[in-house]
PAGUDREN-635333 format. One line per field, with one value per residue (C-alpha): residue in one letter; chain; z, x, y. Coordinates in nm, 4 decimals. Example, Ala and Ser with C-alpha at 12.3 -4.5 7.8 and 13.67 -1.06 7.14 Angstrom:
// PAGUDREN-635333
aa <- (a, s)
ch <- (A, A)
zz <- (0.7800, 0.7140)
xx <- (1.2300, 1.3670)
yy <- (-0.4500, -0.1060)
This chain:
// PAGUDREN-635333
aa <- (x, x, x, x, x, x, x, x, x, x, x, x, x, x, x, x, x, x, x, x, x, x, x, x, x, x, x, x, x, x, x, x, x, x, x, x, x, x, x, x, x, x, x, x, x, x, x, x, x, x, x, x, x, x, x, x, x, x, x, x, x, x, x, x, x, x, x, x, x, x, x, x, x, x, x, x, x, x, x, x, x, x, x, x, x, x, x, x, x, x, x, x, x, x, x, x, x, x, x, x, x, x, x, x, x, x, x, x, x, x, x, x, x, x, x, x, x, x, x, x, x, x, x, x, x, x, x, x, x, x, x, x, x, x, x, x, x, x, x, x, x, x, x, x, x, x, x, x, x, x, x, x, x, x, x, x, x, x, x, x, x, x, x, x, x, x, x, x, x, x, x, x, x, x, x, x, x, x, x, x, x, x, x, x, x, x, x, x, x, x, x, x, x, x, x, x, x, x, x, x, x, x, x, x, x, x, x, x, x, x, x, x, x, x, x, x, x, x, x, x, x, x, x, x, x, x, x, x, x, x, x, x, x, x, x, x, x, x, x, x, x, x, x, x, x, x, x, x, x, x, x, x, x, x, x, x, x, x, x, x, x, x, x, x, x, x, x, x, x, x, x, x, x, x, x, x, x, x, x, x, x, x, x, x, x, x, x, x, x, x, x, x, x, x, x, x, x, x, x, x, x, x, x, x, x, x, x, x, x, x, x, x, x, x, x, x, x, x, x, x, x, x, x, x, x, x, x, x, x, x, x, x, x, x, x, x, x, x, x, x, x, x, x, x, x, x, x, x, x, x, x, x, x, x, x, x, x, x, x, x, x, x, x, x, x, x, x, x, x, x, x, x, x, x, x, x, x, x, x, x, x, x, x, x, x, x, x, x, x, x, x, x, x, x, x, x, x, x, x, x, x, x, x, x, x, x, x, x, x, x, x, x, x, x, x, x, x, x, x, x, x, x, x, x, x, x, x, x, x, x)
ch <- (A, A, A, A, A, A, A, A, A, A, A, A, A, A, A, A, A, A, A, A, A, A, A, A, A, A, A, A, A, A, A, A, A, A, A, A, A, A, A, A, A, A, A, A, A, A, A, A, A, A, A, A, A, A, A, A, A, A, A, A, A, A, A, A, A, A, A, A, A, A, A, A, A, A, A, A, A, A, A, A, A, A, A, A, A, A, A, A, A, A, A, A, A, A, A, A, A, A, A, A, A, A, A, A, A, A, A, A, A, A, A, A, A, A, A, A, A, A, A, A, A, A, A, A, A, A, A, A, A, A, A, A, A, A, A, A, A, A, A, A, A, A, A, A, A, A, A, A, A, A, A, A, A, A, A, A, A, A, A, A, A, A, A, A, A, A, A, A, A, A, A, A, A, A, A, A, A, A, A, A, A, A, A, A, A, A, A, A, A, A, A, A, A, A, A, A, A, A, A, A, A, A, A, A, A, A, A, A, A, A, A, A, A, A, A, A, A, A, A, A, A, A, A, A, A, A, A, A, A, A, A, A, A, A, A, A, A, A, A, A, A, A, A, A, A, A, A, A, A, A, A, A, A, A, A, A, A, A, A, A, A, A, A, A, A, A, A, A, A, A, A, A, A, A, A, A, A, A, A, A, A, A, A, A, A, A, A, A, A, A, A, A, A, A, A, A, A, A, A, A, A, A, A, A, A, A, A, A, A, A, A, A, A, A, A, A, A, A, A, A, A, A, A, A, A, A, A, A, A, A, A, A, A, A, A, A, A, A, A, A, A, A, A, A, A, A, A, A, A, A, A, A, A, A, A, A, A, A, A, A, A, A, A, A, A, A, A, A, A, A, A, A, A, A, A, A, A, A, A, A, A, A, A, A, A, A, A, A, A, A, A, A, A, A, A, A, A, A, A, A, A, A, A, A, A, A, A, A, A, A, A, A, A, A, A, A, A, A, A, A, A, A, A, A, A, A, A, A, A, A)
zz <- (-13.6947, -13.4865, -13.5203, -13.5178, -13.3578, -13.5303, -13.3033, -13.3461, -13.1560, -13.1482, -13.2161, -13.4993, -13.8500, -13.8558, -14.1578, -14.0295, -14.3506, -14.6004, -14.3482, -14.2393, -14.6267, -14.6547, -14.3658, -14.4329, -14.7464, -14.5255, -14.3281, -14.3775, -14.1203, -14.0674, -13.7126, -13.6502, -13.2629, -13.1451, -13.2572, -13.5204, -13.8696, -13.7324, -13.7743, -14.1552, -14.3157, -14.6965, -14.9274, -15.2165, -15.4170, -15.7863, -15.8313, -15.6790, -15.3772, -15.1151, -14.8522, -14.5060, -14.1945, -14.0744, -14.2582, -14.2191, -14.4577, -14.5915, -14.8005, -15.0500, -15.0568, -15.0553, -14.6823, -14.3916, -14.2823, -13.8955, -13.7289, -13.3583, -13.0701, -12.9321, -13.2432, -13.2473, -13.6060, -13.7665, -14.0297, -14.2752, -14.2957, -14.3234, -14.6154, -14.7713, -14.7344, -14.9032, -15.1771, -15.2549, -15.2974, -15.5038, -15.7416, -15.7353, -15.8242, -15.5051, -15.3412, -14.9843, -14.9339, -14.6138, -14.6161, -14.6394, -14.3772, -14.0069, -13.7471, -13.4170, -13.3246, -12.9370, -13.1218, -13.0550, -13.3040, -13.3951, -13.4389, -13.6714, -13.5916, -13.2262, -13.1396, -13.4133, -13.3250, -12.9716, -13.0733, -13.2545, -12.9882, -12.7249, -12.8999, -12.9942, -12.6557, -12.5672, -12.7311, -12.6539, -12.4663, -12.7699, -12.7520, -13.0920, -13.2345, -13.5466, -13.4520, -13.6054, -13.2693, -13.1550, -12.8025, -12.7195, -12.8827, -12.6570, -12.3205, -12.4078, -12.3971, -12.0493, -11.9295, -12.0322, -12.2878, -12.6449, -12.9477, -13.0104, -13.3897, -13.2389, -13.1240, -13.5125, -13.5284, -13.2363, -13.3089, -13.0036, -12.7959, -13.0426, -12.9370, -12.5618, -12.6048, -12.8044, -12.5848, -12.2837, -12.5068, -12.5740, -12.2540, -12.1629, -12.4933, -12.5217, -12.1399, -12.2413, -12.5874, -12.4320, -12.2038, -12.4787, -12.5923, -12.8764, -13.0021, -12.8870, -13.1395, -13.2741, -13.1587, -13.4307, -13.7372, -13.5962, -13.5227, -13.8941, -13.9978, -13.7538, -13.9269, -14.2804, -14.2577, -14.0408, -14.3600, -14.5238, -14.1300, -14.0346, -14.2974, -14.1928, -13.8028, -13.6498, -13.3658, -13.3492, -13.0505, -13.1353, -13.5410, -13.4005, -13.1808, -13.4355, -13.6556, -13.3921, -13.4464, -13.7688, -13.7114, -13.9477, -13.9291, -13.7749, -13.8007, -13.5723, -13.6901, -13.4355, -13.5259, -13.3486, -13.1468, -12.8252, -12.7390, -12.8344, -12.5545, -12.3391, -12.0010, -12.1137, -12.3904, -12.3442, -12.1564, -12.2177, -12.6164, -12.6810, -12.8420, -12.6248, -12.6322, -12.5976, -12.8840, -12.7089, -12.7868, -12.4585, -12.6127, -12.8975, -12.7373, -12.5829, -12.8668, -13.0429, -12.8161, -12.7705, -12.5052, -12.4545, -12.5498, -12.9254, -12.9724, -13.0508, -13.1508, -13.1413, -13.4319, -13.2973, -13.5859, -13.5919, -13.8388, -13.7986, -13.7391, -13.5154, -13.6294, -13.4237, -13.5429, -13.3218, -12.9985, -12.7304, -12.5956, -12.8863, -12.6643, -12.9810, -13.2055, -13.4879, -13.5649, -13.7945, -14.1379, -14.0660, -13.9610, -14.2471, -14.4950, -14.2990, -14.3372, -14.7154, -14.7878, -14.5551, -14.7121, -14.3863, -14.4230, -14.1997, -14.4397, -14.2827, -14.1790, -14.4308, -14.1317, -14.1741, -13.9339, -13.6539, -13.7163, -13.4986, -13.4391, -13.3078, -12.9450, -12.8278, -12.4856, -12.6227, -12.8018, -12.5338, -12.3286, -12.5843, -12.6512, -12.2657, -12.1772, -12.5594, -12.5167, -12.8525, -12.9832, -13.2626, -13.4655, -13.8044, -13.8872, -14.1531, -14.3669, -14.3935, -14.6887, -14.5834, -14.3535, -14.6714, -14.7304, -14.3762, -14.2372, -13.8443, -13.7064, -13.3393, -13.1071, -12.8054, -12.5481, -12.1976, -12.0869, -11.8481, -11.6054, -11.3271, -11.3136, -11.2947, -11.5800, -11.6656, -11.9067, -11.9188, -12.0289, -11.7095, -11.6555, -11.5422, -11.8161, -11.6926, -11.6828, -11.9985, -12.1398, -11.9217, -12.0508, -12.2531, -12.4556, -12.4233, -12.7865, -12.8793, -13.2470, -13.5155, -13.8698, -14.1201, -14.4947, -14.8126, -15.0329, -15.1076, -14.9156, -15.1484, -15.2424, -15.0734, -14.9950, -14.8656, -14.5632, -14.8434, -15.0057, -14.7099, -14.6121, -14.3293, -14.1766, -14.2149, -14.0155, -13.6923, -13.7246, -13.6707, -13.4651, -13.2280, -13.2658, -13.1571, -12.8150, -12.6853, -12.7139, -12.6234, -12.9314, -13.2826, -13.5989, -13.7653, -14.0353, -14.2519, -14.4925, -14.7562, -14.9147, -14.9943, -15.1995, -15.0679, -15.1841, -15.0795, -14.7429, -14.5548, -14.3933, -14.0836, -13.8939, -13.9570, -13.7158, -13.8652, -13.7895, -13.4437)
xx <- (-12.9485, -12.6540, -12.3490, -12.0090, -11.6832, -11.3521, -11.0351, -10.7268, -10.6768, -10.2946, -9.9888, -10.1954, -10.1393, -10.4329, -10.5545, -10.8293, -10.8160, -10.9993, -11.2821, -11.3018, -11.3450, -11.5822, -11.8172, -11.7995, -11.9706, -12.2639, -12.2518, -12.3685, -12.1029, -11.7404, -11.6256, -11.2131, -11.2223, -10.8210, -10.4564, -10.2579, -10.1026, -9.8684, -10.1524, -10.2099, -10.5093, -10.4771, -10.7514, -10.7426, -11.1109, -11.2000, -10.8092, -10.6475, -10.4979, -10.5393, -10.2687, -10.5274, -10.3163, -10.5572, -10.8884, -11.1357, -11.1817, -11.5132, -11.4001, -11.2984, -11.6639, -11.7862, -11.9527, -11.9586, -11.6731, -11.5701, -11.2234, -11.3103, -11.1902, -10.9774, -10.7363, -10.4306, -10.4526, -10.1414, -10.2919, -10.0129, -10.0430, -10.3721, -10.4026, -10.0951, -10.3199, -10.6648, -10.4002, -10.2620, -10.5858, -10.7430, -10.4716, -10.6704, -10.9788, -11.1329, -11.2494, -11.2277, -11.4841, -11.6057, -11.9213, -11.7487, -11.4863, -11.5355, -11.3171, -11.3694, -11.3666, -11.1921, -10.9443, -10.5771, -10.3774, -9.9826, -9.7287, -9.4610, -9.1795, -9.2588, -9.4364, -9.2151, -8.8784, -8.9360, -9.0608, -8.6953, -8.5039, -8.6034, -8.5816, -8.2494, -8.1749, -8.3122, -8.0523, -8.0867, -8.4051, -8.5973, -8.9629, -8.9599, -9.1961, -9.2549, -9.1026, -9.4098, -9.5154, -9.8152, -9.7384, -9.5713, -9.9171, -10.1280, -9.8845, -9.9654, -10.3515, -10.3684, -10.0915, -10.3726, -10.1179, -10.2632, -10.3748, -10.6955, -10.8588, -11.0782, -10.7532, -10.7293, -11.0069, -10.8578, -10.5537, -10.5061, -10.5777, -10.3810, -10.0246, -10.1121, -10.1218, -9.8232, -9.5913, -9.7108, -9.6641, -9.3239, -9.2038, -9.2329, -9.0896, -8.8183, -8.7031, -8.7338, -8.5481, -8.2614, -8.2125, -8.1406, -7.8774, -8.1238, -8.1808, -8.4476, -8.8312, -8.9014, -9.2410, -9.3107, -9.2149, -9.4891, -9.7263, -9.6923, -9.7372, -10.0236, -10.2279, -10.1289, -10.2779, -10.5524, -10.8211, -10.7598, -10.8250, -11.1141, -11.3683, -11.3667, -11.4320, -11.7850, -11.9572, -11.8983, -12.0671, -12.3921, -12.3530, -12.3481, -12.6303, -12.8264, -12.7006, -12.8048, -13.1556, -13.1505, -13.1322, -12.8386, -12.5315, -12.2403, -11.8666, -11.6496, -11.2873, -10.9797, -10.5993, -10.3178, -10.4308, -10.5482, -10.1694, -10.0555, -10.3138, -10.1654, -10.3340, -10.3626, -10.0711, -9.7406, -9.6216, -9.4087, -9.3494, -9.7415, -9.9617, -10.0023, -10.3673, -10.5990, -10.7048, -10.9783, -11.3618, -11.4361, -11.2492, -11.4715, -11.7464, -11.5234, -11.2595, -11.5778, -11.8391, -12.1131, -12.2327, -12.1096, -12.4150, -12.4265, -12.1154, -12.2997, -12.1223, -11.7588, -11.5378, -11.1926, -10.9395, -10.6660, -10.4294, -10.3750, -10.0407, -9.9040, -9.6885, -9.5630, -9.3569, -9.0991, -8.9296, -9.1213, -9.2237, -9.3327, -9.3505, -9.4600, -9.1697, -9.0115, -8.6450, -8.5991, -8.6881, -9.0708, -9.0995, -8.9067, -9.1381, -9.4501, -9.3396, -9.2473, -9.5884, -9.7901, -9.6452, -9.5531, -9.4289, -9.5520, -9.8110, -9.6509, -9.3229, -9.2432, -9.0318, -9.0348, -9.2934, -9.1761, -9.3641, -9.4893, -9.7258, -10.1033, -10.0937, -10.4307, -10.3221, -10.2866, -10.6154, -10.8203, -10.6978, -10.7431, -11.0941, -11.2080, -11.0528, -11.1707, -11.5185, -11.4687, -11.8293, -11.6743, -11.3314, -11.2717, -10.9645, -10.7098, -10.4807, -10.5771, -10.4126, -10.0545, -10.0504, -10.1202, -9.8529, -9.6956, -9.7282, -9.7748, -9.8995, -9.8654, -10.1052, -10.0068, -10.2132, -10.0897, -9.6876, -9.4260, -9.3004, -9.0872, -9.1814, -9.5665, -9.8123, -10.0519, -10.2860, -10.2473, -9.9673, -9.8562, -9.8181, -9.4720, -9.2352, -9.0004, -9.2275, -9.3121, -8.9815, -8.9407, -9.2700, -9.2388, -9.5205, -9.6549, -9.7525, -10.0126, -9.8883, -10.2015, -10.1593, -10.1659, -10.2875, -10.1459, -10.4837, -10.4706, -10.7174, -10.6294, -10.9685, -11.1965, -11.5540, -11.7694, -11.6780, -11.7155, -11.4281, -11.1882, -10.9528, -11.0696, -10.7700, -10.8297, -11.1826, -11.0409, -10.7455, -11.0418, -11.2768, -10.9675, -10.8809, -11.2546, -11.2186, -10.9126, -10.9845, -11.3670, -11.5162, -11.6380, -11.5352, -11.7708, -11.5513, -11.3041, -11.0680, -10.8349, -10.6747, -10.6097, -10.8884, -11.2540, -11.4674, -11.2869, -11.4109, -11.6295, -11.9329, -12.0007, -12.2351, -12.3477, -12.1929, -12.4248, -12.7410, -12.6178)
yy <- (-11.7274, -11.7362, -11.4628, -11.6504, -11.5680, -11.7735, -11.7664, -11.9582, -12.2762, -12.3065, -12.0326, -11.8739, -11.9479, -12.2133, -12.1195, -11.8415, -11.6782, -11.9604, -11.9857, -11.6788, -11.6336, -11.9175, -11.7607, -11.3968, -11.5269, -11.6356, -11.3446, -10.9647, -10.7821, -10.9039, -10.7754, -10.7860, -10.7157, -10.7396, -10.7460, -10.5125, -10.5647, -10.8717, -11.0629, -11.2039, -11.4063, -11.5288, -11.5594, -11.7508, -11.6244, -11.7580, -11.8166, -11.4626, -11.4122, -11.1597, -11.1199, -10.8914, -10.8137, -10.5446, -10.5159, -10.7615, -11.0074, -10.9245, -10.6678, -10.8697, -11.0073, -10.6252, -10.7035, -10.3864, -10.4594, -10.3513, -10.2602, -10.2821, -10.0884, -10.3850, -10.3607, -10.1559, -9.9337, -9.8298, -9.5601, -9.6072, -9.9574, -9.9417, -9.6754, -9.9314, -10.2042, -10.0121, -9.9118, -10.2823, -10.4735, -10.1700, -10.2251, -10.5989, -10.4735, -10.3962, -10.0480, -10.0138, -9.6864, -9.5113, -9.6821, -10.0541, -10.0131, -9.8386, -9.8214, -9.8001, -9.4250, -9.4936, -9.7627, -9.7216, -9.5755, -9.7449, -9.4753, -9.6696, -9.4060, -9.4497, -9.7785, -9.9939, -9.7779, -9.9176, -10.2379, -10.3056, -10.1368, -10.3413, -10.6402, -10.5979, -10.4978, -10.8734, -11.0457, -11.4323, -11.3174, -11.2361, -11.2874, -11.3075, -11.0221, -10.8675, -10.5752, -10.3337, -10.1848, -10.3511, -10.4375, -10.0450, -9.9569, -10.1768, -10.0857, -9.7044, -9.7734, -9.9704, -9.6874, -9.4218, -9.2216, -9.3454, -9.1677, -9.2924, -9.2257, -8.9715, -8.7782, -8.6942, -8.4786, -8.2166, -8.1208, -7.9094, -8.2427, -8.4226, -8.2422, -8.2267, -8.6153, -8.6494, -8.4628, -8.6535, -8.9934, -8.9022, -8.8053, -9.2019, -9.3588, -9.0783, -9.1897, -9.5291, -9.4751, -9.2549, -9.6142, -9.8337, -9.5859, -9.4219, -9.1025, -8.9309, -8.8649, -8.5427, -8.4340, -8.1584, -8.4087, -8.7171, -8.4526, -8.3334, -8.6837, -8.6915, -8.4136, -8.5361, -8.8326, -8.7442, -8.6503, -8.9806, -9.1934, -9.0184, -9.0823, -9.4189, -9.3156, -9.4325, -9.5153, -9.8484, -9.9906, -9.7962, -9.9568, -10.3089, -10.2977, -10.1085, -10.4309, -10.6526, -10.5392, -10.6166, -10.9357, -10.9414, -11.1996, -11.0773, -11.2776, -11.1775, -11.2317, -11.2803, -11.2613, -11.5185, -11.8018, -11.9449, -11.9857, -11.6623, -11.5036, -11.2407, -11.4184, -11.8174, -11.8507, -11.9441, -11.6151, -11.4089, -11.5428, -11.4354, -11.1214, -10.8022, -10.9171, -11.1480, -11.3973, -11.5908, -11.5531, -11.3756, -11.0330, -11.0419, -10.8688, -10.6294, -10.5629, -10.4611, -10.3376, -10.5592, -10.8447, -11.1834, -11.3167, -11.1348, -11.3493, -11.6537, -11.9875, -11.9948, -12.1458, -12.2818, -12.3015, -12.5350, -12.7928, -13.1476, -13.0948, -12.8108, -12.5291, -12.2143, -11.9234, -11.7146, -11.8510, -12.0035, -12.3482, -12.6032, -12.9150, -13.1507, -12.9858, -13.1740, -13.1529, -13.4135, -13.4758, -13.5604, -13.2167, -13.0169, -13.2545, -13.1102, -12.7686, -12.7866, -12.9630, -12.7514, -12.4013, -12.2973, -11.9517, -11.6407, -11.4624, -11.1254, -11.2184, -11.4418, -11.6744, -12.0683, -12.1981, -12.4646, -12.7919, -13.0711, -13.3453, -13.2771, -13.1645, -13.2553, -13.1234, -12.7541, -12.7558, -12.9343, -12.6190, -12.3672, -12.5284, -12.4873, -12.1216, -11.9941, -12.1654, -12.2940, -12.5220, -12.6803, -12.7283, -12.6259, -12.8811, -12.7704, -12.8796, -13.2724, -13.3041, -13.2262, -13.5645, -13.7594, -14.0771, -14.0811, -14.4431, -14.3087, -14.0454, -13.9299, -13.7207, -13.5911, -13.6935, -13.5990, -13.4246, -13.5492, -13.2930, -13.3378, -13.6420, -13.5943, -13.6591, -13.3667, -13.2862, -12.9027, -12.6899, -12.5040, -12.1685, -12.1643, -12.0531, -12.2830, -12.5752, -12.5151, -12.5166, -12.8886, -13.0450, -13.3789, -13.4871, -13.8919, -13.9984, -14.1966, -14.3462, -14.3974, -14.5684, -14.3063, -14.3699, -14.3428, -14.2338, -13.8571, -13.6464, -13.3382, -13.1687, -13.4106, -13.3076, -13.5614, -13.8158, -14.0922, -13.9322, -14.0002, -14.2796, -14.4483, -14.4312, -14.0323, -14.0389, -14.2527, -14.0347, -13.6768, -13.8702, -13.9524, -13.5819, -13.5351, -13.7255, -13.6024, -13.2246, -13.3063, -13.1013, -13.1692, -13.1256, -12.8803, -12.8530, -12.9853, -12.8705, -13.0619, -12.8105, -12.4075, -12.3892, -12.2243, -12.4828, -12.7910, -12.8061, -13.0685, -12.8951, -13.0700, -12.8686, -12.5004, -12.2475, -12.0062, -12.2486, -12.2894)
């Protein structure tokens, strides 16, 4: 049986969480293997929520469930987290959750102060971030100054670090006109919190390929999208790390071949949140009706989601750097009763045709998608499970989807709920 890696296929917010959900059932380890707490999935199980930004979602299915080394950890938020769905009845304990023992560690009164600070700093240059310190966290690991969770258990080491981690953001701080941090008071945080981190510590490379011999089923969960990809998204509005399949192995520790088959998630529509280039953006009414019917609000920011038609460009892309096998397609449903539809299928740019997004930021910000227009239907997809059950206006409109980003659907979802999901073809079985 194959292990499965599910990555986003767009700007993120494709609706990871309900398969995610619907595979971690299937699966016996959930893996997350990059990004921090700006990332959010939402579970709806037997009629409750759950709102995850950093643990994996197999908790909720009472699965081992794995924080990688490629994901940034703030400790607070974490513990905040464990706290909030215990008070939904379930228990996060040491020998459910591990994290990664060499994963980076987010100091909110130093990585978020920053985070804001620059931002603000930005002014109509805003990249548009959450502001809760994930990319500070990820620049101190590549510039070799991080706290790593192993850094807990040595306290000596611990304030050796944190004076020479503070000598860079204090310098950087004391340039955006901010008061400098006080060493001694995040140091006592540090060691407060250090007993309620560390039981969760493990060796996580060594776990996995003891895992791997188990032959047991491993899902490997990303955060963001394709597009949101520090080297192949839409620099600079993207993550401080990369989304695609190929950091699954290393956000985690393992091989590129224990990844197995990769599941690339994206709607039928297109949505992005923050500032950036959104070439197939709606500003009219069609879009604000896509929005309100899709429920397009950030699951951690809680900021309205820009809407657009389908760029087949984007995913095509995102399908052939991310490796992607197969297409879990979301949100049918909310397309339901239009009389059109439009795909993108190739941009104008300076007078050119292409059928990639360049890397240029300013090209980028000139691309002008070319539209091919497809008769919509007015039956309601809502809860469908079967092919039979579709419109066959619906079907040409995924098979068309199909050709242009040269992948299949494997699945298909029509609406929040777990079970109302076509299953195509079997990641798992791959």
């Amino acid at each position: 049986m194959a292990n499965v890696a599910v990555v986003g296929a767009q700007w993120g917010d494709e609706g990871k969480g309900k398969v995610v959900d619907w595979l971690s059932e299937r699966a016996d380890v959930v893996v997350r293997f990059q990004g921090g707490h700006n990332a959010g999935h939402t579970l709806v199980v037997e009629g409750k929520t759950y709102k995850l930004s950093l643990l994996p979602s197999g908790v909720v299915r009472g699965k081992l469930s794995i924080i990688g080394n490629g994901v940034v950890v703030d400790p607070w938020a974490l513990l905040g987290e464990i706290e909030r769905i215990r008070e939904q009845g379930i228990t996060v304990t040491p020998d459910m959750l591990k994290i990664a023992e060499n994963a980076t560690l987010i100091l909110p009164s130093v990585h978020g102060h920053l985070d804001r600070a620059r931002e603000q700093a930005s002014g109509a240059g805003k990249i548009g971030t959450t502001g809760r310190g994930i990319g500070p966290a990820y620049e101190d690991k590549v510039g070799r100054r991080a706290i790593r969770v192993c850094d807990l258990d040595d306290m000596a080491m611990l304030e050796r670090k944190l004076d020479r981690m503070l000598a860079h953001h204090n310098a950087l701080l004391k340039s955006l006109g901010e008061s400098e941090l006080d060493g001694q008071k995040i140091l006592g945080e540090l060691q407060a919190i250090a007993p309620k981190i560390l039981p969760y510590s493990a060796v996580v490379w060594q776990l996995l390929d003891e895992i791997r011999h188990t032959r047991k089923r491993v899902l490997f969960e990303g955060a963001q999208g394709a597009m949101l990809d520090i080297d192949h998204g839409t620099y600079p509005f993207v993550t401080s790390s990369n989304t695609v399949s190929g950091n699954a192995g290393t956000g985690s520790g393992v091989g590129p071949s224990q990844v197995g088959y990769v599941l690339g998630i994206c709607k039928a529509y297109t949505t992005r949140v923050g500032s950036g280039p959104f070439p197939t953006e709606l500003f009219d009414a069609v879009g604000e009706l896509i929005g309100d019917r899709g429920r397009e609000f950030g699951t951690v920011t809680g900021r309205r989601r820009r809407c657009g038609w389908f760029d087949a460009v984007l995913v095509r892309q995102a399908v052939k750097v991310g490796g992607v096998n197969g297409i879990a397609l979301m949100k049918l449903d909310v397309l339901d009763g239009f009389e059109e539809l439009k795909i993108c299928t190739g941009y104008r740019c300076r007078g050119e045709v292409i059928h990639h997004l360049p890397a240029s930021q300013a090209r980028q910000a000139e691309v002008e998608p070319i539209y091919e227009t497809m008769p919509g239907w007015r039956e309601s997809t809502e809860g469908a499970r079967s092919w039979a059950d579709l419109p066959a206006a619906a079907v040409k409109y995924i098979r068309r989807i199909e050709e242009l980003i040269e992948t299949p659907v494997a699945l298909l979802s029509t609406s929040p709920e777990r079970d109302d999901t076509i299953l195509v073809h079997d990641p798992f079985a791959a």
